[in-house]
Phi, psi and omega in degrees: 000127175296129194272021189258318185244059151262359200253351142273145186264094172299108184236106158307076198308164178229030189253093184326151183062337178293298176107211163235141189240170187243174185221096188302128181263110178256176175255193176245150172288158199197129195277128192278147152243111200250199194273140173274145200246153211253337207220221186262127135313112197245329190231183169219137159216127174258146165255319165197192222280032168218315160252121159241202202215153168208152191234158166209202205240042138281350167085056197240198218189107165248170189209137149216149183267351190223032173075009157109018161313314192207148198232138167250129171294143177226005153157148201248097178223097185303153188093332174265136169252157168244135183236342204179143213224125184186131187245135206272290178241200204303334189270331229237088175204183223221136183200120199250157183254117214288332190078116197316171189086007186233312169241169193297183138082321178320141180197034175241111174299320188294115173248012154233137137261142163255167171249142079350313195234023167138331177124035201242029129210171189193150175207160189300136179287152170308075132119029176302147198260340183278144182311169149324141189075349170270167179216174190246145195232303211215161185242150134194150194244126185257128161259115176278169180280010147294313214135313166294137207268046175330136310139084159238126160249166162206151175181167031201171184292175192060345154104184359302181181239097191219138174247147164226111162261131184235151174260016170226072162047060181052029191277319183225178199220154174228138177267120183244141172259119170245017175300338175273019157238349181207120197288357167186163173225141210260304162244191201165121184207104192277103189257028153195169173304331167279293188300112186201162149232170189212154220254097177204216209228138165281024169169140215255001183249116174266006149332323208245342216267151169257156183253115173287158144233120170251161224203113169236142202257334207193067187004054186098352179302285147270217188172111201274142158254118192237358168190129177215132190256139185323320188260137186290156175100014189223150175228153170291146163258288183238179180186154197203132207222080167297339162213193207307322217277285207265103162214161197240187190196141176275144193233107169289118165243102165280006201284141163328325194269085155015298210287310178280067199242033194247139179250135199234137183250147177231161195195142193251159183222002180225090182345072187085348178312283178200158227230155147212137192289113202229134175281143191265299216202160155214096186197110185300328168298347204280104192234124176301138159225292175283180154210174177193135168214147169311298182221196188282337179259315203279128142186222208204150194216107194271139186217159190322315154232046162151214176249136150258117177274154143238188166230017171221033173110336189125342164323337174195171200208107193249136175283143181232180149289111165226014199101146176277175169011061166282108193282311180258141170229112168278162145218117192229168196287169139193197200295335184245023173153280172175151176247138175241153165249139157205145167222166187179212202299333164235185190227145189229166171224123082270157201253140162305115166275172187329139175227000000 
C-alpha cells in the first residue's frame, strides 16, 4: 500500500448507489523556527520526516535533524543565490546557484556545489556542464526501482535555457540545450527515467512571454510543448505530479492591468497529453508560486499572501496559513501519512494528524 493513502479516512455511505468516498484528514501548517530572511525563499528538501536542507539566495545552507524543531546553518557564501536544493541519499547531495547576471549583488560563477557527507562542507560539483552564463532554477532526483538515481538540473529564469542529466547520480552529466524550445526553465521533473517535464516561458521577454510545459518520452533526448496558455505576461513556475498520470503547474501572470486578476493552475490528467486550466483566485494582488500535492486530489498552492488548499483535484480552492511566497512545497511519507514541508519567507509544516 502506498504509504501517502493511510492518510485517508474511508466513510462508506449506506445510501444505495452512492458507494465510498475518501474524506481527507488534514492538519494545520504550523511555523518552524528558522533565522529571518527579508524576501523569498526557493527550495526545501527532505528524504523523510527528520532529515532535510533548506536553502536561499544569501547564499546559506541549513540541515535539520529533527524534522525542523531546529535547524544549523552548514554553510554561509555571500555572491551565491542557492535556488535549489536536492539529495540522491543521506550523504550525496546538490545545491544549484541561480548565477550572476539576474539579480544585483549574485558574483558567484559556480553554479552546482555538491555534498559527500551530508552537507557539513560543499564544493564546486565535479565536471558539471553548464556554460557561462547560465543558472541553475531547479534539481530533481528521480530513484529508479533498480536503484538508480537519476540527476536533473535546469534553470534558468530569464533564460539561457539547459538541463543537465546524469544517470548515475551525477558521477557523469549530458547537456541539452533547450533554448530553441523554451525561452527559460523554471522547474524540471522526471516521473521515470524516460518521461519528465519542464516548467518554462515562450519568450525571455514576460511581455511577450505564454507559459509552456514541454514533455519528454525518451529521457531528454527530444522534446514536445505540451501546454502553452494564450495569454501574454505569463511563464510556468512550478509544478508537482502525485503520480505518472496527474500533475499540475503554477501559472504566473505578470500584466499590469488590475483588470486582469483571475489566477490560474493547469492540469493533466493523461500524463501530459493535454492540460486544463481550473481557476485559483481572482485577485489581481494574488501572484503563484509553488504547488505540491499528496495525492491526485489533495495538495497546495503557495501565492503571495498566502496557500490555497484544495481535496478535490482543484476543482474548488480554500485559503490557509502556510506563509507568505511559498516557493516550494515537499512532500514525503511517514507512518501515519505524510509530512509536507513549505518554504518562502518562512518554512512551514505540516503532519497528517493523530487518528
Amino acid at each position: 500500500m502506498n504509504p501517502l493513502g493511510r492518510w485517508l479516512l474511508i466513510g462508506c455511505a449506506l445510501v444505495a448507489g452512492s458507494g465510498c468516498r475518501t474524506v481527507p484528514l488534514l492538519g494545520a501548517w504550523s511555523a518552524l523556527a528558522t533565522e529571518p530572511y527579508p524576501g523569498k525563499q526557493d527550495d526545501i528538501f527532505f528524504l523523510n520526516e527528520q532529515l532535510g536542507w533548506y536553502v536561499n539566495g544569501e547564499g546559506n545552507i541549513y540541515k535539520t535533524s529533527d524534522g525542523g524543531r531546529s535547524w544549523t546553518r552548514k554553510l554561509q557564501k555571500p555572491g551565491t543565490y542557492f535556488r535549489s536544493v536536492g539529495f540522491v541519499d543521506a550523504s550525496h547531495g546538490y545545491a544549484g546557484n541561480l548565477g550572476p547576471g539576474y539579480f544585483e549583488g549574485v558574483t558567484d560563477s559556480v553554479l552546482l556545489y555538491e555534498t559527500w557527507d551530508g552537507g557539513e562542507t560543499w564544493a564546486p560539483a565535479k565536471d558539471f556542464p553548464f556554460p557561462a552564463g547560465a543558472g541553475v532554477c531547479s534539481i530533481d532526483i528521480l530513484h529508479a526501482p533498480s536503484g538508480q538515481a537519476f540527476v536533473h538540473v535546469a534553470g534558468r529564469v530569464g533564460g539561457p535555457a539547459f538541463l543537465a542529466r546524469s544517470t548515475d547520480g551525477g558521477a557523469h552529466w549530458v547537456l541539452v540545450d533547450l533554448r530553441p524550445l523554451t525561452a527559460m526553465i523554471l522547474d524540471v521533473h522526471f516521473v521515470d527515467p524516460d518521461t519528465g517535464f519542464i516548467a518554462g516561458a515562450s519568450d525571455a521577454d514576460a511581455e511577450k512571454s505564454h507559459a509552456r510545459v514541454l514533455k519528454t518520452t525518451n529521457g531528454g533526448q527530444s522534446w514536445t510543448s505540451v501546454y502553452e496558455s494564450t495569454r501574454p505576461f505569463e511563464i510556468t513556475w512550478k509544478e508537482s505530479f502525485p503520480t505518472a498520470e496527474v500533475g499540475y503547474v503554477t501559472v504566473q501572470n505578470y500584466n499590469p492591468d488590475a483588470a486582469v486578476s483571475r489566477r490560474l493552475v493547469a492540469k493533466t490528467q493523461d500524463g501530459g497529453k493535454s492540460w486544463q486550466e481550473l481557476p485559483l483566485a481572482d485577485d489581481h494582488a494574488q501572484q503563484e508560486f509553488g504547488i505540491g500535492f499528496a495525492t491526485p486530489e489533495v495538495g497546495w498552492v503557495g501565492t503571495t499572501r498566502g496557500g490555497y488548499q484544495t481535496t478535490d483535484g482543484g476543482k474548488t480552492w480554500t485559503w490557509v496559513d502556510m506563509g507568505r511566497v511559498v516557493n516550494k512545497i515537499r512532500v514525503v511519507p511517514t507512518a501515519k501519512g505524510f509530512a509536507a514541508f513549505a518554504i518562502g519567507k518562512f518554512v512551514y509544516r505540516l503532519d497528517t494528524p493523530a487518528r
